[in-house]
ZADO-1210 file (C-alpha; in nm, 4 decimals, padded with zeros to 6 digits):
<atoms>
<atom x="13.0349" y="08.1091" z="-01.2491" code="UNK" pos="1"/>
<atom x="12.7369" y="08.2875" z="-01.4256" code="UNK" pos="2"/>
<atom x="12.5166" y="08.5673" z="-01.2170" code="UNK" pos="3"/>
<atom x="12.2159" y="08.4766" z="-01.0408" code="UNK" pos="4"/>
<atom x="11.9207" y="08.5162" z="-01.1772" code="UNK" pos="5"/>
<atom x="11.6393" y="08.7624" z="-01.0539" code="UNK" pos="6"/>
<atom x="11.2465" y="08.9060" z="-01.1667" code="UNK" pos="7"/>
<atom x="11.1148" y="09.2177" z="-01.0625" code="UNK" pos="8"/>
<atom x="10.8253" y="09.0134" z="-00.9072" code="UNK" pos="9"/>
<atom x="11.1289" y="08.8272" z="-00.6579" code="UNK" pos="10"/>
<atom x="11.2485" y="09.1795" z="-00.5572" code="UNK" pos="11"/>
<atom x="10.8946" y="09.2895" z="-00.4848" code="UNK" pos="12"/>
<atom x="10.7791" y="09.0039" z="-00.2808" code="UNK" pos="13"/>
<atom x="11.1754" y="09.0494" z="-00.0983" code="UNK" pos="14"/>
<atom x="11.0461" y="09.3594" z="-00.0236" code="UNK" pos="15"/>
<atom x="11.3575" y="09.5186" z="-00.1660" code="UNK" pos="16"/>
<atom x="11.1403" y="09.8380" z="-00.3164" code="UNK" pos="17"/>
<atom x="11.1235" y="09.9881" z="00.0318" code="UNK" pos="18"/>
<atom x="11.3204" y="10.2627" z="00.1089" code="UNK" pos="19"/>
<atom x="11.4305" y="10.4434" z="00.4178" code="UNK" pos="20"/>
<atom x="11.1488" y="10.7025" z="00.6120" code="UNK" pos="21"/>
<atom x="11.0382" y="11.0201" z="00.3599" code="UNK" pos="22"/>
<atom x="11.2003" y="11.2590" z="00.6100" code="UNK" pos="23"/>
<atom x="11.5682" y="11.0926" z="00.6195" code="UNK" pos="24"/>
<atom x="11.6245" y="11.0502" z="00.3010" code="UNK" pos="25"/>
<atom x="11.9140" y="11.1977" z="00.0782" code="UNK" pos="26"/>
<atom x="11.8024" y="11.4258" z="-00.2316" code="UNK" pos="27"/>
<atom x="12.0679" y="11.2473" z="-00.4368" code="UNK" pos="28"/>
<atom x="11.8595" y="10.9685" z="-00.4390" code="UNK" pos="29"/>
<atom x="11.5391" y="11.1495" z="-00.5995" code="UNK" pos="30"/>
<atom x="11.5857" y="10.9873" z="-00.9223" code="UNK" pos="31"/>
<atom x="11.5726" y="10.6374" z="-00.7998" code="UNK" pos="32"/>
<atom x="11.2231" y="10.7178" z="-00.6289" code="UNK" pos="33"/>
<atom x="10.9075" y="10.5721" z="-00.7577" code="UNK" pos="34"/>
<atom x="10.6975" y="10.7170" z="-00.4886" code="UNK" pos="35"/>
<atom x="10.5772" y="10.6914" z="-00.1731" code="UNK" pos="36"/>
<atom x="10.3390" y="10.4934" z="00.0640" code="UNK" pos="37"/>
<atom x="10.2846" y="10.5566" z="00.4429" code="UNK" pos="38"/>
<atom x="10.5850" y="10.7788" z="00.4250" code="UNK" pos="39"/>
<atom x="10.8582" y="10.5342" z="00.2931" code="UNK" pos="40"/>
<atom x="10.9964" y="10.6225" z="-00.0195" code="UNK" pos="41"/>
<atom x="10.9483" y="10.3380" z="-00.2683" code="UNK" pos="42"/>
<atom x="11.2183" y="10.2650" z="-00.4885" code="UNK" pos="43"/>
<atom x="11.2342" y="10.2324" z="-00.8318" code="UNK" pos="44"/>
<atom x="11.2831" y="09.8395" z="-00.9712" code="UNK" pos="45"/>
<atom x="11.2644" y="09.9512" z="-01.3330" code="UNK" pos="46"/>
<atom x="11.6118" y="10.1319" z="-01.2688" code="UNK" pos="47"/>
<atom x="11.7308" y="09.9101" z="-00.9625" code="UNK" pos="48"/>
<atom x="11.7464" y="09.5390" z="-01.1653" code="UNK" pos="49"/>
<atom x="11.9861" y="09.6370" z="-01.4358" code="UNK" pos="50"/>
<atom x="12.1933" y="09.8509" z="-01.1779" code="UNK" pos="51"/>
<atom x="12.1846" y="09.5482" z="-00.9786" code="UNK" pos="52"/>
<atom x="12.3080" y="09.3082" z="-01.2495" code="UNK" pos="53"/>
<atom x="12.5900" y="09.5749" z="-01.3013" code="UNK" pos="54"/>
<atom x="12.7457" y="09.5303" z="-00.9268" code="UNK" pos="55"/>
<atom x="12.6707" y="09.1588" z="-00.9570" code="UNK" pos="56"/>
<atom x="12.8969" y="09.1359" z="-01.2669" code="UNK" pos="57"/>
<atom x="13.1901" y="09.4046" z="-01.1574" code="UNK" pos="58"/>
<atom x="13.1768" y="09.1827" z="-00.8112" code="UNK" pos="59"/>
<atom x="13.2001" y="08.9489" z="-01.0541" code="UNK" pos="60"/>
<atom x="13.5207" y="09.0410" z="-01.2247" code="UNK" pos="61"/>
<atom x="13.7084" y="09.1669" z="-00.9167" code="UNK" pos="62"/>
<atom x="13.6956" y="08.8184" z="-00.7495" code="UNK" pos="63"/>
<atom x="13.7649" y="08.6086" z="-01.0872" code="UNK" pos="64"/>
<atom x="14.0860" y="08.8012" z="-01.0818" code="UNK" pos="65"/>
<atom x="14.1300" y="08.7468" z="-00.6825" code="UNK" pos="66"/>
<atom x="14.0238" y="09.0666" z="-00.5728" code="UNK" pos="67"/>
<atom x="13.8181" y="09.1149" z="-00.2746" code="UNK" pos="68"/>
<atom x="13.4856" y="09.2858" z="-00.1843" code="UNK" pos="69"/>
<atom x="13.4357" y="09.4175" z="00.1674" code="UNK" pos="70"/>
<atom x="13.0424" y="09.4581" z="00.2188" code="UNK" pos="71"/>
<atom x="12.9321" y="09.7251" z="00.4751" code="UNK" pos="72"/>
<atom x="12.6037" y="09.8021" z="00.5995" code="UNK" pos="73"/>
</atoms>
């Protein structure tokens, strides 16, 4: 089964550059931030699609080999 495929345009218009309120978020994350607007932190795509496509293709190889992946959230 090959990946899904995905633009940075998709992921803007799914609104998946948002990120959580400026005051609760986690300085570990600083490096992912593009900015912010009406204090949510915006993330940054640039870094997010190919990190993205990583998980997508370990996910990938875990259940090819009859693994499973447990999603929390």
């Amino acid at each position: 089964m090959s990946l899904p495929s995905f633009t940075m345009r998709q992921m803007l218009e799914a609104g998946v550059h948002f990120g959580h309120s400026t005051r609760r978020w986690n300085p570990r994350m600083k490096p992912f931030i593009f900015g912010e607007r009406n204090k949510i932190h915006i993330l940054d795509l640039q870094q997010t699609v190919p990190m993205l496509y990583a998980a997508l293709k370990a996910m990938s190889e875990v259940t090819s080999r009859g693994g499973r992946v447990l999603f929390v959230g």
